[in-house]
Each structure stands twice: as C-alpha cells, then as structure tokens.
N, CA, C and O of each residue as an XYZ file, in Angstrom:
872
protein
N       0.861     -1.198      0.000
C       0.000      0.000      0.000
C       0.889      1.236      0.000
O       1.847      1.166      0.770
N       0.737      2.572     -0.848
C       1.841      3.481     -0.975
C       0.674      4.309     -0.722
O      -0.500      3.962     -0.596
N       1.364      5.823     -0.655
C       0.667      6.883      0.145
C      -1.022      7.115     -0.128
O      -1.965      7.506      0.559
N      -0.803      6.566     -1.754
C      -2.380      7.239     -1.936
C      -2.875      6.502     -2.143
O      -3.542      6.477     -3.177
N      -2.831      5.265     -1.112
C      -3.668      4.443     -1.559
C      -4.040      4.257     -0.084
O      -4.631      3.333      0.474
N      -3.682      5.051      0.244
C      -4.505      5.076      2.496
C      -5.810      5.370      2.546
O      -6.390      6.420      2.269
N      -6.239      4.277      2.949
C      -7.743      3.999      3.081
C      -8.321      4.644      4.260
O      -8.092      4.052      5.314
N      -9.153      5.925      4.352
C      -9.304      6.416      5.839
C     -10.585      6.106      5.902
O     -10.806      6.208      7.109
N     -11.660      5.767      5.355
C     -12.607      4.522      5.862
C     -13.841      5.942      5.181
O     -13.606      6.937      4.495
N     -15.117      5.405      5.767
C     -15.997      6.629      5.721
C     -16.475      6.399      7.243
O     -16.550      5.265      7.715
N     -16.893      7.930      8.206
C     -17.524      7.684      9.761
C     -18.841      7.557      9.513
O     -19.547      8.338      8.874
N     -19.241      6.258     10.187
C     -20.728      5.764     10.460
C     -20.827      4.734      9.281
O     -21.887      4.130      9.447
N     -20.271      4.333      8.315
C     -20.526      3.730      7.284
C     -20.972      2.488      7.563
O     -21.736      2.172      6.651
N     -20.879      1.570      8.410
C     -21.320      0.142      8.604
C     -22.220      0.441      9.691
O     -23.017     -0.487      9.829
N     -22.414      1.439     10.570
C     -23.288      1.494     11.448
C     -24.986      1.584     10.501
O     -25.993      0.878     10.569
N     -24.698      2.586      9.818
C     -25.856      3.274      8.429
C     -26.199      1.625      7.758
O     -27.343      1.201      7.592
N     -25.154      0.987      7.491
C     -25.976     -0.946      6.579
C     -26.672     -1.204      7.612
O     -27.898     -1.308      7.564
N     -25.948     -1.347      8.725
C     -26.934     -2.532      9.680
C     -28.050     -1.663     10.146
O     -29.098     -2.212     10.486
N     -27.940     -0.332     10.201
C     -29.488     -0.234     10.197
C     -30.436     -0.195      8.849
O     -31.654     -0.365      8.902
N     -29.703      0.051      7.629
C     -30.479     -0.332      6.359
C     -30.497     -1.990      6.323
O     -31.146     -2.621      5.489
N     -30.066     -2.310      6.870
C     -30.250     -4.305      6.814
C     -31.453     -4.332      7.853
O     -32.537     -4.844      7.573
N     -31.271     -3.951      8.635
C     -32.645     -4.450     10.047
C     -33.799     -3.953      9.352
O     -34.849     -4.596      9.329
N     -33.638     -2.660      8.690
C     -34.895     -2.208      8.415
C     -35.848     -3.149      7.424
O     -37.067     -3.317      7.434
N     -34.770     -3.717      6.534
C     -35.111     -3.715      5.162
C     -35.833     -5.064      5.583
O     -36.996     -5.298      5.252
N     -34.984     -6.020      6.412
C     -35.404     -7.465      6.630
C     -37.280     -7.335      7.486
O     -38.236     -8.107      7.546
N     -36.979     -5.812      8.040
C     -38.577     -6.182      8.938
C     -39.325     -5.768      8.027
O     -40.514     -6.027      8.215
N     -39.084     -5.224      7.113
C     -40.387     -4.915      6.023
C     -40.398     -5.648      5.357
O     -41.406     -5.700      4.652
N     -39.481     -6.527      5.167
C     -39.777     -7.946      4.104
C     -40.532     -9.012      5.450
O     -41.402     -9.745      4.981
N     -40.366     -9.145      6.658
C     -40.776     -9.860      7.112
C     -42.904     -9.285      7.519
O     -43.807    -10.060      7.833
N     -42.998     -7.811      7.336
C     -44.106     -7.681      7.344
C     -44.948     -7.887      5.857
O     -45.997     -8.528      5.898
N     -44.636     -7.525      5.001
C     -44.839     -7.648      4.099
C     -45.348     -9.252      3.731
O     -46.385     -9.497      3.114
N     -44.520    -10.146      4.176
C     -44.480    -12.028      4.295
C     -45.729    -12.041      4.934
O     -46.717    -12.546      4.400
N     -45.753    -11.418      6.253
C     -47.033    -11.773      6.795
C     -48.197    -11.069      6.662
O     -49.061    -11.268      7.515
N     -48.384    -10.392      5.895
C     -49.623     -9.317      5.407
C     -49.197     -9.165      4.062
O     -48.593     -8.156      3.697
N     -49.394     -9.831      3.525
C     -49.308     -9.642      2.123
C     -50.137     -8.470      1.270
O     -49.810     -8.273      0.100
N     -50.981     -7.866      1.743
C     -52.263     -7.289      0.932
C     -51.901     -5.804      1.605
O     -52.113     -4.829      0.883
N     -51.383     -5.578      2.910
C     -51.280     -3.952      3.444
C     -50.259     -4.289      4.543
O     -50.463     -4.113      5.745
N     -48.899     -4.900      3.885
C     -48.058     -5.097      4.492
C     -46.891     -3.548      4.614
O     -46.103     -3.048      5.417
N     -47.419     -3.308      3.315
C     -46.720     -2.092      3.069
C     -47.102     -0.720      3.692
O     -46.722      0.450      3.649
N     -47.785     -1.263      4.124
C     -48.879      0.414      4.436
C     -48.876      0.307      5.796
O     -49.113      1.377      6.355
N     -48.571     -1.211      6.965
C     -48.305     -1.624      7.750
C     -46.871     -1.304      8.405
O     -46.714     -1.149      9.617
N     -45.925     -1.231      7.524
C     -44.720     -0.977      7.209
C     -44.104      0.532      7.535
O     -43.209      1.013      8.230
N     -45.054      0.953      6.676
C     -44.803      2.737      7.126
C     -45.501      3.027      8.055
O     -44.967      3.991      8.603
N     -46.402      2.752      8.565
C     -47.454      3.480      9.619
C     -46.515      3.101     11.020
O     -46.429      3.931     11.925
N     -45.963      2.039     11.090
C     -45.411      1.408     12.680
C     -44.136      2.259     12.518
O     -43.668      2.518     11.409
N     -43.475      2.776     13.942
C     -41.978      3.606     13.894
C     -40.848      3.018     14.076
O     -41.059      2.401     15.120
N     -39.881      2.812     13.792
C     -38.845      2.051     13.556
C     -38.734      1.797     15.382
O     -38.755      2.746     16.165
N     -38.623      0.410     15.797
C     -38.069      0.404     16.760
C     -36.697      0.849     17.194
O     -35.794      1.195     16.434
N     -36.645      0.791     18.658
C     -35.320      1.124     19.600
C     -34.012      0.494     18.703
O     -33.144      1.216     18.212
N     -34.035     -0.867     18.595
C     -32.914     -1.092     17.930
C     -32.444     -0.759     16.839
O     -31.216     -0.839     16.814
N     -32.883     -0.437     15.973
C     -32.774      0.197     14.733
C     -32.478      1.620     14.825
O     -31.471      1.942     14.194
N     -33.031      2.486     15.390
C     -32.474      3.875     15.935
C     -31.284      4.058     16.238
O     -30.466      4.910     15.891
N     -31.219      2.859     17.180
C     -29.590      3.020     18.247
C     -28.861      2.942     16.948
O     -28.132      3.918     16.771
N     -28.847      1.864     15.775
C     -27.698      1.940     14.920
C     -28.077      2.969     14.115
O     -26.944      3.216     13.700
N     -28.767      3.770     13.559
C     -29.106      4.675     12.583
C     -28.280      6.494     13.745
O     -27.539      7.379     13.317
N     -28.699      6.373     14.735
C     -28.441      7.273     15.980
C     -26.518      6.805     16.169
O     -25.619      7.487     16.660
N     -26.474      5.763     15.711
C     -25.004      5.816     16.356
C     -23.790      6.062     15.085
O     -22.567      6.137     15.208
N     -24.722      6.160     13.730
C     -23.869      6.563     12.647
C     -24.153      7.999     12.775
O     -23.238      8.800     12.586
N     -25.272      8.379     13.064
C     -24.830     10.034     12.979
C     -23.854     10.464     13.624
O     -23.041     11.261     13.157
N     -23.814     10.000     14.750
C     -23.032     10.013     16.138
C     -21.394     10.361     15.363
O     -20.698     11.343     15.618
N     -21.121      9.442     14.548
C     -19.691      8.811     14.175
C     -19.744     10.120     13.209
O     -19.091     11.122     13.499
N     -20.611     10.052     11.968
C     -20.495     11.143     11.270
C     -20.068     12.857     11.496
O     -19.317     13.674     10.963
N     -20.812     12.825     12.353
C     -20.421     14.116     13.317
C     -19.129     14.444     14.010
O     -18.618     15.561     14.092
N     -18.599     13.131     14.576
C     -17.262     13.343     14.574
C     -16.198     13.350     13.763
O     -15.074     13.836     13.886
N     -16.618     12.859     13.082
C     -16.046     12.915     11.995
C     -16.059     14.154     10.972
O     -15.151     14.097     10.142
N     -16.598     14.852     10.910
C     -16.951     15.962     10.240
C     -15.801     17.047     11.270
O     -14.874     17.640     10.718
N     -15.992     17.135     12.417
C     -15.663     17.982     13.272
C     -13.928     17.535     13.353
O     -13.248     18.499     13.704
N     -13.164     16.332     13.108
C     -12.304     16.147     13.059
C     -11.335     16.405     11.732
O     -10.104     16.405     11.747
N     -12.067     16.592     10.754
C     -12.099     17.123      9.454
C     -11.767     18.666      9.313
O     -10.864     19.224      8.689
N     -12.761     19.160     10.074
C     -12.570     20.728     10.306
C     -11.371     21.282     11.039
O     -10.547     22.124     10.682
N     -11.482     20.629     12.099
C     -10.450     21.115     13.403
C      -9.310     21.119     13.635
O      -8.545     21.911     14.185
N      -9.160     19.537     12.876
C      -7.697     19.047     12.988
C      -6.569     19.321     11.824
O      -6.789     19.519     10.630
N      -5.211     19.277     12.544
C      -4.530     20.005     11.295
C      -4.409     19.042     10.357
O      -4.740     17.863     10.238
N      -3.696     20.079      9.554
C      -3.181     18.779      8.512
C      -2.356     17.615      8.401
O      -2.334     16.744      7.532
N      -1.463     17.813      9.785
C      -0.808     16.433      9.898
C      -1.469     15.202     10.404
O      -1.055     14.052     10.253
N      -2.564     15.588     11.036
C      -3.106     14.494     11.420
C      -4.276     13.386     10.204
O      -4.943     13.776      9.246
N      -4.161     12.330     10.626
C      -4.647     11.332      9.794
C      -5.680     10.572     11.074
O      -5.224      9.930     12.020
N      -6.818     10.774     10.873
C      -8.190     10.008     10.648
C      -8.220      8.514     10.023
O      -7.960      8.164      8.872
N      -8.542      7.889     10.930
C      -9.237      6.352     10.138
C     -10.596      6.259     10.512
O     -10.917      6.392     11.693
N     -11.319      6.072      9.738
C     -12.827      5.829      9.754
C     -13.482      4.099     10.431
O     -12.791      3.202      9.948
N     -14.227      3.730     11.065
C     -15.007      2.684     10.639
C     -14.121      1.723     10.517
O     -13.932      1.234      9.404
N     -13.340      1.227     11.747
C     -12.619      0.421     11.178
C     -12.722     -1.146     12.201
O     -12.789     -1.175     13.430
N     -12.712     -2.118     11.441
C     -12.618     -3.273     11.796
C     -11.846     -3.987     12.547
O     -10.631     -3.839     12.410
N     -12.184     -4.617     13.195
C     -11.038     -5.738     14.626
C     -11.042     -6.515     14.046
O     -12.169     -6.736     13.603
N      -9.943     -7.520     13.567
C      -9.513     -8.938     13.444
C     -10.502     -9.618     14.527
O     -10.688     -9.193     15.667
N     -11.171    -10.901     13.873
C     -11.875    -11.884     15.456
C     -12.738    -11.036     16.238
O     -12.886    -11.357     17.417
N     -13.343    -10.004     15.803
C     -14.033     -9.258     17.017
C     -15.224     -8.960     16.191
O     -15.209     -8.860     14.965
N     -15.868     -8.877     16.669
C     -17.640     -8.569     16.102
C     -17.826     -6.521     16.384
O     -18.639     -5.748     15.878
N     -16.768     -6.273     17.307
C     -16.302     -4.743     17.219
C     -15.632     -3.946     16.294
O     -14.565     -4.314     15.803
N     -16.218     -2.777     15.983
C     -15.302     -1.657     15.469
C     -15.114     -0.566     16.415
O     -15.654     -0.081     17.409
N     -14.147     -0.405     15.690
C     -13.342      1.269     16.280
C     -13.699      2.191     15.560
O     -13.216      2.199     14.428
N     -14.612      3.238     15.920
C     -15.226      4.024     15.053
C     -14.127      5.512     14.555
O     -14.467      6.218     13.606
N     -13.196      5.716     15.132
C     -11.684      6.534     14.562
C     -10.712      6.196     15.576
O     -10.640      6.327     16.798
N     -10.102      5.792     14.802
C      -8.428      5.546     14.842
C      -7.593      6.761     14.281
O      -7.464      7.078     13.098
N      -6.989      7.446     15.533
C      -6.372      8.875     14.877
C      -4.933      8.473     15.139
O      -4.550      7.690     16.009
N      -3.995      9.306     14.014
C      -2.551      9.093     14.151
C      -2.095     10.655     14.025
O      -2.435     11.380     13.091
N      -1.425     10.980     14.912
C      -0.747     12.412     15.187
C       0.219     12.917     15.902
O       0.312     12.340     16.986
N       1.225     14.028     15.697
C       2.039     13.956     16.487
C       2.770     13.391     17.910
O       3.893     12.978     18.199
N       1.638     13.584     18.552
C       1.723     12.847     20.354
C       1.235     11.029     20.281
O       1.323     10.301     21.270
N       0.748     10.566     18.964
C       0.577      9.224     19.172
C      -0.797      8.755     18.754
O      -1.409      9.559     18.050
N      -1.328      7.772     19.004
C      -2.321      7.112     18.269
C      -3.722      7.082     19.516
O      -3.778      6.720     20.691
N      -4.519      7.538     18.752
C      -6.065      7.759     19.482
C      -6.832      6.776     19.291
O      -6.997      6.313     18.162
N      -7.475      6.257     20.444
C      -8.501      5.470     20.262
C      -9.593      5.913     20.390
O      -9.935      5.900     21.573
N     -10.886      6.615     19.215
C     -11.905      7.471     20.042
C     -13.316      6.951     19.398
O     -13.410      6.828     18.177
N     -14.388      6.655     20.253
C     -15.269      6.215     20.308
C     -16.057      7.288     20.589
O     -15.929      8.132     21.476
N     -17.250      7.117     19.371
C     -18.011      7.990     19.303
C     -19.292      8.037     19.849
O     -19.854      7.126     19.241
N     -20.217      8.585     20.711
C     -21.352      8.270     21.297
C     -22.687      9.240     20.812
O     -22.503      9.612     19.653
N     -23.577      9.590     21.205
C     -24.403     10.508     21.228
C     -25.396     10.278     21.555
O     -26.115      9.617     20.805
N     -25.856     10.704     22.764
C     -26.847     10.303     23.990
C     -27.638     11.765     23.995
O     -27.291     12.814     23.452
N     -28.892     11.463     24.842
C     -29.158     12.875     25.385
C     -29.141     12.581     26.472
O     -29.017     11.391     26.761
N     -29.245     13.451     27.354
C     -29.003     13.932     28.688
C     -27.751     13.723     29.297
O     -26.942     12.991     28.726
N     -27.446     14.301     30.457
C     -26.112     14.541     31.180
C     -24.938     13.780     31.402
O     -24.986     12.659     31.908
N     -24.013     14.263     31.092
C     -23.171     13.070     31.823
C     -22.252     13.957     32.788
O     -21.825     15.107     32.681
N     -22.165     13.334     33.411
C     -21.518     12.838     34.859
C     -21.025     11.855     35.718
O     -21.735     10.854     35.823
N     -19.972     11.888     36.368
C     -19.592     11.116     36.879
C     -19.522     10.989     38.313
O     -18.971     11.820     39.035
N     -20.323      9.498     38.883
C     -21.105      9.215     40.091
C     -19.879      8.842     40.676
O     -19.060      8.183     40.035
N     -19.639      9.279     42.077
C     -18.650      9.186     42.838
C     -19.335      8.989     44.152
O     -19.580     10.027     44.766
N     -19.757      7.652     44.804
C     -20.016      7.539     45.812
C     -19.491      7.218     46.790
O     -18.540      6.443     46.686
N     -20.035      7.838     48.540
C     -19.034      7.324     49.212
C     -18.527      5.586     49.531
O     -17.561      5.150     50.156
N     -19.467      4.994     48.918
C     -19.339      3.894     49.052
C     -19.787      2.929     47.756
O     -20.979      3.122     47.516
N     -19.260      2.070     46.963
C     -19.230      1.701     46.219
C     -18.106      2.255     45.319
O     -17.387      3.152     45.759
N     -17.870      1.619     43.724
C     -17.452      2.131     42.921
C     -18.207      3.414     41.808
O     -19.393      3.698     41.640
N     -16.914      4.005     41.168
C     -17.401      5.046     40.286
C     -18.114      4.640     39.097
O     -17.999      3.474     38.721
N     -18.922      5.551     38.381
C     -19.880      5.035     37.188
C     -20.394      6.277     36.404
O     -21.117      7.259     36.573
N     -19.653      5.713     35.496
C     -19.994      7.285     34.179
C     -21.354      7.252     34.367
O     -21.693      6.117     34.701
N     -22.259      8.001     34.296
C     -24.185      8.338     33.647
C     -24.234      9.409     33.023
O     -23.770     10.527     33.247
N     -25.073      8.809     31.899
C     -25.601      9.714     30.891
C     -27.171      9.509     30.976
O     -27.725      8.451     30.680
N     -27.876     10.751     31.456
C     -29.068     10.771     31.657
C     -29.678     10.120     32.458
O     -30.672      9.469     32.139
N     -29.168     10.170     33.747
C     -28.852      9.280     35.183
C     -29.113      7.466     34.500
O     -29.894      6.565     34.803
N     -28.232      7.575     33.687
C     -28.262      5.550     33.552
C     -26.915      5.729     33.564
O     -26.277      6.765     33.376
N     -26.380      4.164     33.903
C     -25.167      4.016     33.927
C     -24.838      3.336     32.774
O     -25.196      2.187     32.513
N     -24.169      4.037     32.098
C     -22.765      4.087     31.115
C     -21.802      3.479     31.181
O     -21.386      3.503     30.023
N     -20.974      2.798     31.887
C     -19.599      2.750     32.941
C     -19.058      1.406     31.730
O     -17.847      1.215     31.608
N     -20.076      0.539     30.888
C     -19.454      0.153     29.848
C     -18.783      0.531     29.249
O     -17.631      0.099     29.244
N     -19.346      1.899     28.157
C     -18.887      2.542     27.289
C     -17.000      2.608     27.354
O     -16.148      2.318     26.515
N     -16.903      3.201     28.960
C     -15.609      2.903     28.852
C     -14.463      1.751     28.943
O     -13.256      1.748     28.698
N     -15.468      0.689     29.447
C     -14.799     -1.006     29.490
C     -14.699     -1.389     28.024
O     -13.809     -2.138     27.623
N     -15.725     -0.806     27.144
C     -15.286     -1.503     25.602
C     -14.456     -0.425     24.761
O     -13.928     -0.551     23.657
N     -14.503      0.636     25.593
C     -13.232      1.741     24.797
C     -11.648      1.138     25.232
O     -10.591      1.080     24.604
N     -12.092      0.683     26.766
C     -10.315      0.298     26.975
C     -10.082     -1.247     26.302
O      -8.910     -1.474     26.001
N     -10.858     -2.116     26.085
C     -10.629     -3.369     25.403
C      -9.802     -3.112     23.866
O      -8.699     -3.555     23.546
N     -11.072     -1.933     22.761
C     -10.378     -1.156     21.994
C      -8.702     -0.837     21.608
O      -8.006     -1.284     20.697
N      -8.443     -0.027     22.531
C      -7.080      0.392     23.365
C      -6.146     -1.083     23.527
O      -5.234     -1.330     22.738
N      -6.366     -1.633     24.199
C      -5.323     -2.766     24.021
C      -5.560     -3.458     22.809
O      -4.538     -4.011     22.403
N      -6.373     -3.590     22.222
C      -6.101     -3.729     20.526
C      -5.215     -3.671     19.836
O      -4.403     -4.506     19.437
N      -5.380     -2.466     19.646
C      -4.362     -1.237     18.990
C      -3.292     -1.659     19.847
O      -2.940     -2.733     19.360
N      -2.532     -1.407     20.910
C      -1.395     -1.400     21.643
C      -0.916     -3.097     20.879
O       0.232     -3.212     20.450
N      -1.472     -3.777     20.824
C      -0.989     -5.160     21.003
C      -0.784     -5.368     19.513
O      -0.041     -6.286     19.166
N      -1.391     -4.577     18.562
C      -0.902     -4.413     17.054
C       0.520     -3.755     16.527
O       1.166     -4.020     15.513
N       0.792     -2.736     17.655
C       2.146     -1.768     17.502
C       3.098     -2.300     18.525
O       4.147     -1.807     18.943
N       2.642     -3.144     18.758
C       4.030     -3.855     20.043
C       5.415     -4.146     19.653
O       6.526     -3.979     20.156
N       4.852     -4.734     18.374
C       6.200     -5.067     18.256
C       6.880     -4.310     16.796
O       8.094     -4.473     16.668
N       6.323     -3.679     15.944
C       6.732     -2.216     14.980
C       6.885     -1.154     15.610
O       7.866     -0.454     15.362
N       5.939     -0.772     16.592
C       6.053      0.512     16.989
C       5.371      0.715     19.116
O       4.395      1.080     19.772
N       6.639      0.208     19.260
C       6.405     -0.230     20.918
C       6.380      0.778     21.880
O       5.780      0.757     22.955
N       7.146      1.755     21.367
C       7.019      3.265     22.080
C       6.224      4.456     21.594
O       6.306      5.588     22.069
N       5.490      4.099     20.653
C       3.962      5.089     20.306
C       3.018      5.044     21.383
O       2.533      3.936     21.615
N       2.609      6.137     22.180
C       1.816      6.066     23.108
C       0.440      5.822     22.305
O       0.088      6.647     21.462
N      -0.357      4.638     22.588
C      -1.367      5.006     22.417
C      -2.466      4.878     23.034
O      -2.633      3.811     23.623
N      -3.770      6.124     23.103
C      -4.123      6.580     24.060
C      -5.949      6.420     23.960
O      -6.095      6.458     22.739
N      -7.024      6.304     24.411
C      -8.553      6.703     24.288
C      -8.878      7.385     24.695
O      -8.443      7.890     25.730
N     -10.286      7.893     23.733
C     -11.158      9.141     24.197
C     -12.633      8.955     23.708
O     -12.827      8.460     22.598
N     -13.579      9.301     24.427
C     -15.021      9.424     24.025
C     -15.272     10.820     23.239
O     -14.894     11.953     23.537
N     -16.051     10.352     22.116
C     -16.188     11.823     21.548
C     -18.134     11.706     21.599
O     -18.891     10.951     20.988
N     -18.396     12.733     22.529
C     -19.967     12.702     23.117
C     -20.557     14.028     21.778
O     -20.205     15.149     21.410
N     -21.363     13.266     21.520
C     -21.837     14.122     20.579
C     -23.174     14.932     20.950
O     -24.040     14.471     20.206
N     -23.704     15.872     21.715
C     -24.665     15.697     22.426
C     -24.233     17.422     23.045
O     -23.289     18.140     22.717
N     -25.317     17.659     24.007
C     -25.340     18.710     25.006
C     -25.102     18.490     26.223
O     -24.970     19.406     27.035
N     -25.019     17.299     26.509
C     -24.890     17.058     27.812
C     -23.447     17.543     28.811
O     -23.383     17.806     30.012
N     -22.410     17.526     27.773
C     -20.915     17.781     28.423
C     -21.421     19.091     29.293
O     -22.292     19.917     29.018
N     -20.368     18.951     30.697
C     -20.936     20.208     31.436
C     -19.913     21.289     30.828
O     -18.863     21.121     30.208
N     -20.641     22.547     31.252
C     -20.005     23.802     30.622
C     -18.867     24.031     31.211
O     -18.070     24.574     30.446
N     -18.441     23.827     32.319
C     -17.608     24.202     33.486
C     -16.715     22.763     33.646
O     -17.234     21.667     33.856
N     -15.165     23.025     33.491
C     -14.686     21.855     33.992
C     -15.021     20.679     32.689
O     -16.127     20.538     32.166
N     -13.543     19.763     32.271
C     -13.756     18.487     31.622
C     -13.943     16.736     32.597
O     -13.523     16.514     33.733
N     -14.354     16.195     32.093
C     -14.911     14.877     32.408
C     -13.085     14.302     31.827
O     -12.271     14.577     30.945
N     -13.203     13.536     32.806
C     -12.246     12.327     32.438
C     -12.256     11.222     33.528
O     -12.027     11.348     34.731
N     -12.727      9.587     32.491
C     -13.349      8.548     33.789
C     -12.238      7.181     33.574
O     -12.164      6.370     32.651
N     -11.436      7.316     34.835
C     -10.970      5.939     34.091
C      -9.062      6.435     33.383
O      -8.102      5.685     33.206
N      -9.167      7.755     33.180
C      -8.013      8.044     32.592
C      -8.102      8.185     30.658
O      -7.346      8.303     29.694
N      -9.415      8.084     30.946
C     -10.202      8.552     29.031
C     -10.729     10.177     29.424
O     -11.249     10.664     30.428
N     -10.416     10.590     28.429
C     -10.875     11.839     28.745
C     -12.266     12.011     27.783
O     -12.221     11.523     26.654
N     -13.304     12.595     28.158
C     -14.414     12.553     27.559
C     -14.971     13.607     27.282
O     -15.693     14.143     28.122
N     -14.761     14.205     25.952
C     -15.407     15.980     25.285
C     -16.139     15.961     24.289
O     -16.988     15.085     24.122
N     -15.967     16.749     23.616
C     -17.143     16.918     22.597
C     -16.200     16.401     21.289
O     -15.039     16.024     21.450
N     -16.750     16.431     20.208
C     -15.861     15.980     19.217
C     -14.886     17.335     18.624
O     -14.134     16.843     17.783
N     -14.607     18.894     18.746
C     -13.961     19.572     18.852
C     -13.228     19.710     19.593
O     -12.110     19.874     19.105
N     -13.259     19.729     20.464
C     -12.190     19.260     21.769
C     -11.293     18.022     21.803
O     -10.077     17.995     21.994
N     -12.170     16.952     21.572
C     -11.204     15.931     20.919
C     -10.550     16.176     19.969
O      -9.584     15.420     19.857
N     -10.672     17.122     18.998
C      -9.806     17.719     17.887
C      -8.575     18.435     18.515
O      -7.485     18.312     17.956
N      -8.694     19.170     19.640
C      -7.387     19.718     20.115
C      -6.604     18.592     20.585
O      -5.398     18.797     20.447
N      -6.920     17.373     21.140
C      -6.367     16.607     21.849
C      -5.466     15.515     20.801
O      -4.693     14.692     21.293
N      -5.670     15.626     19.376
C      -5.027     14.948     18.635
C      -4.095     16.284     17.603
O      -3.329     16.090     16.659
N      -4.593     17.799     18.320
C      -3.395     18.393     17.360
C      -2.438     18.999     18.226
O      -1.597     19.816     17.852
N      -2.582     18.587     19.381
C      -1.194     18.584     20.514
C       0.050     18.360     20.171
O       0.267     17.481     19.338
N       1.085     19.074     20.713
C       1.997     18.544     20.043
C       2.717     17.525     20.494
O       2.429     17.176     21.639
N       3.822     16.755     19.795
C       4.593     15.783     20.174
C       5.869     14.951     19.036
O       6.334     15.386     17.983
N       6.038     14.176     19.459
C       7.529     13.902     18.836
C       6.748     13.460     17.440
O       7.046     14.349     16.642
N       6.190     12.839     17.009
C       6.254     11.980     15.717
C       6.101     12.775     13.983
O       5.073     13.270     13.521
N       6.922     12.718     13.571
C       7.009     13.170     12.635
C       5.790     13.310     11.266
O       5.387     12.203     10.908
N       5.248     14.379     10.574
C       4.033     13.492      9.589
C       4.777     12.946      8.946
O       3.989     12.711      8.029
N       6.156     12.287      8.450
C       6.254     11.103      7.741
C       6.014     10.241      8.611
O       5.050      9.506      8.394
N       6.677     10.078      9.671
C       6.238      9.023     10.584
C       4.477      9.068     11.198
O       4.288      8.166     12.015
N       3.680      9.626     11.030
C       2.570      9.856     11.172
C       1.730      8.864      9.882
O       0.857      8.008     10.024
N       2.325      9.325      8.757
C       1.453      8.796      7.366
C       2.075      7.408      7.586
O       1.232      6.551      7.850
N       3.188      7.033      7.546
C       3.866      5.643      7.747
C       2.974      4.829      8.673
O       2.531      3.857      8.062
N       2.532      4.890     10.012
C       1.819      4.937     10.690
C       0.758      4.738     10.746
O       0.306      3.770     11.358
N      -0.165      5.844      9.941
C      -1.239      5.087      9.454
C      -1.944      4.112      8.360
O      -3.018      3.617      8.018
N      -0.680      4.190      8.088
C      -0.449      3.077      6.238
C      -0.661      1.557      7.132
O      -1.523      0.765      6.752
N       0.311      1.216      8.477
C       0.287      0.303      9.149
C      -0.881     -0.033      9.871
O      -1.187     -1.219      9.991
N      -1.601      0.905     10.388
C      -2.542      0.487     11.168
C      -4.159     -0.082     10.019
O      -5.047     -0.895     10.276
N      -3.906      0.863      8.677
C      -5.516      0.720      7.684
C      -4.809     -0.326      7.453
O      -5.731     -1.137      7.369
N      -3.908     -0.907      7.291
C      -3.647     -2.638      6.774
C      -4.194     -3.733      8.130
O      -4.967     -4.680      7.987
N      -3.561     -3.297      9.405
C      -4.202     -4.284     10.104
C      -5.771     -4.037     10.883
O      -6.529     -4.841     11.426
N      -5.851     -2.790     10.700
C      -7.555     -2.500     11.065
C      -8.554     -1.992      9.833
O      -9.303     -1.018      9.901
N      -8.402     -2.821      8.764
C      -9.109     -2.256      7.760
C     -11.079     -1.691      7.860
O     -11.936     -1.930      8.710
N     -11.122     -0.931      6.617
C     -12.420     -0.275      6.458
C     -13.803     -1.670      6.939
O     -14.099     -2.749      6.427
N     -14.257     -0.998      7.987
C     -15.798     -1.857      8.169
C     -16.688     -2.215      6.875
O     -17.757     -2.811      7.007
C-alpha cells in the first residue's frame, strides 16, 4: 500500500448498513405476513429502539467525523469505521498524530453526563442518570487492541482513548475524564489529537499506512 492508496474509511458507514439491513429485513418480514397492506403496515409502525440506536449511532460517528475534518490540522490522519480482526467490534476513529495514536469512540446520547462518585461503592460514568460505565470497558478493550498491534513495529507510540460525546450534555464548566479517558465533545477531541509531540508526519502517514492494513475499512 503506498501513500495514496490510504484507506481512511468513511464515519458511520457500517453502522448506516446494519441499520439499512434491520430495516429492510422487517419490512420484508411484514410484508411475508400481510401480504395485501403489508406495506402500508410498514410505514405506519416507527422504527423500533434497535434500529435507531444503529441509525443514531452513525450520525453520532459522522459528526465526529466531520468535526475532526474541520479542526484538525493537517498532519493528522483520521481512520474511519474500522474493523477488529476476530471481534464482532469496530473502532469508530483511529487517529494518528504527532503525540501518538487515538482510540476514540463515538457516542451521542441525550441527557447529562456525569460522573457518580459515591461514598461507598465504585465510580460510574451516567448519561441521563443511567449508567454508562461500559462505554468505557469496551473503549479500553479497543485500546489494548491497537497497543498489542504496535508492540512489536512501533512499541514506544503512546497510544491513548477518548469518548467523543456528541450531544449537550458535556458540562459547561470543567472536563470529564473517567478511568483516565478523557471525555469531550468531538472539537475538543480535535485539540487533543493536534497537541503537540515527537512523531514526525512522515512518521505519522507511515503509521497510518500500518494500522488501515491491520484495522481495515468496516
């Protein structure tokens, strides 16, 4: 693979099928069973919860993606939508930039987030008083991914995660960080990948030539 042939994926792109696949299969499955006003059956009912969440979680990606587009300089390199070897997971951007390689997972919820700090028990991200506290167990699984791909090419690249919340909820005052992920808006996550640091953009593009080969496009 040579420079221009770096695949930076498209954001939300496999999230957007599987909700054009769910959809498509329940209107063929209403349609099967009402043959005569299956169609009219079809449009009148509202897409359920599950189907939202994936249609809701490509905008999600898109948006960051857009905003990482805008914000970020030009040395930095974006991977889109990208696929795990053996894992039924993607990494929705994989960033490569001066200070090192981003792991950032894109969300977009409504209501608040915050982080529950009780005197007793453990801590727990909530967004819209539910607990969240996954989100960041499958961002750090993510994270050792990636680490365990550059171990042995590139063993001293820090690489690091972040939630990019797409939403209103971030508080105005003061940043969120749970776990040692820091969690902002998707502009803010844009400053956090045009920080500076040692790696060169040849070593940056090199970099991400390595990673779209072993985490290719969803």
């Amino acid at each position: 693979m040579d420079d221009d042939d770096l695949d930076l994926g498209t954001a939300g792109a496999s999230a957007h099928r599987e909700y054009e696949r769910r959809r498509a299969n329940r209107e063929q499955r209403t349609r099967e069973a009402h043959p005569r006003i299956g169609g009219l059956l079809f449009r009148l009912k509202d897409d359920p919860q599950h189907e939202i969440a994936w249609s809701r979680g490509g905008v999600g990606e898109e948006a960051s993606g857009s905003a990482f587009a805008k914000h970020c300089v030009a040395s930095v390199l974006v991977l889109h939508d990208r696929r795990i070897r053996g894992s039924r997971a993607n990494i929705d951007h994989l960033a490569v930039c001066a200070n090192g390689v981003w792991v950032i997972d894109s969300k977009r919820y409504t209501g608040k987030v915050r982080i529950h700090d009780p005197w007793f028990g453990e801590k727990a991200l909530r967004i819209g008083g539910r607990d969240r506290t996954k989100l960041i167990t499958g961002l750090a699984k993510q994270v050792e991914f990636v680490r365990a791909a550059l171990a042995e090419t590139a063993p001293g690249v820090p690489v690091r995660g972040a939630l990019s919340f797409v939403g209103d909820g971030l508080p105005l005052i003061g940043k969120l960080t749970f776990q040692g992920y820091p969690i902002r808006s998707p502009r803010q996550v844009a400053k956090l990948l045009n920080a500076e640091g040692e790696l060169t953009p040849a070593m940056v593009r090199a970099l991400a030539i390595e990673l779209a080969k072993e985490f290719p496009s969803a």
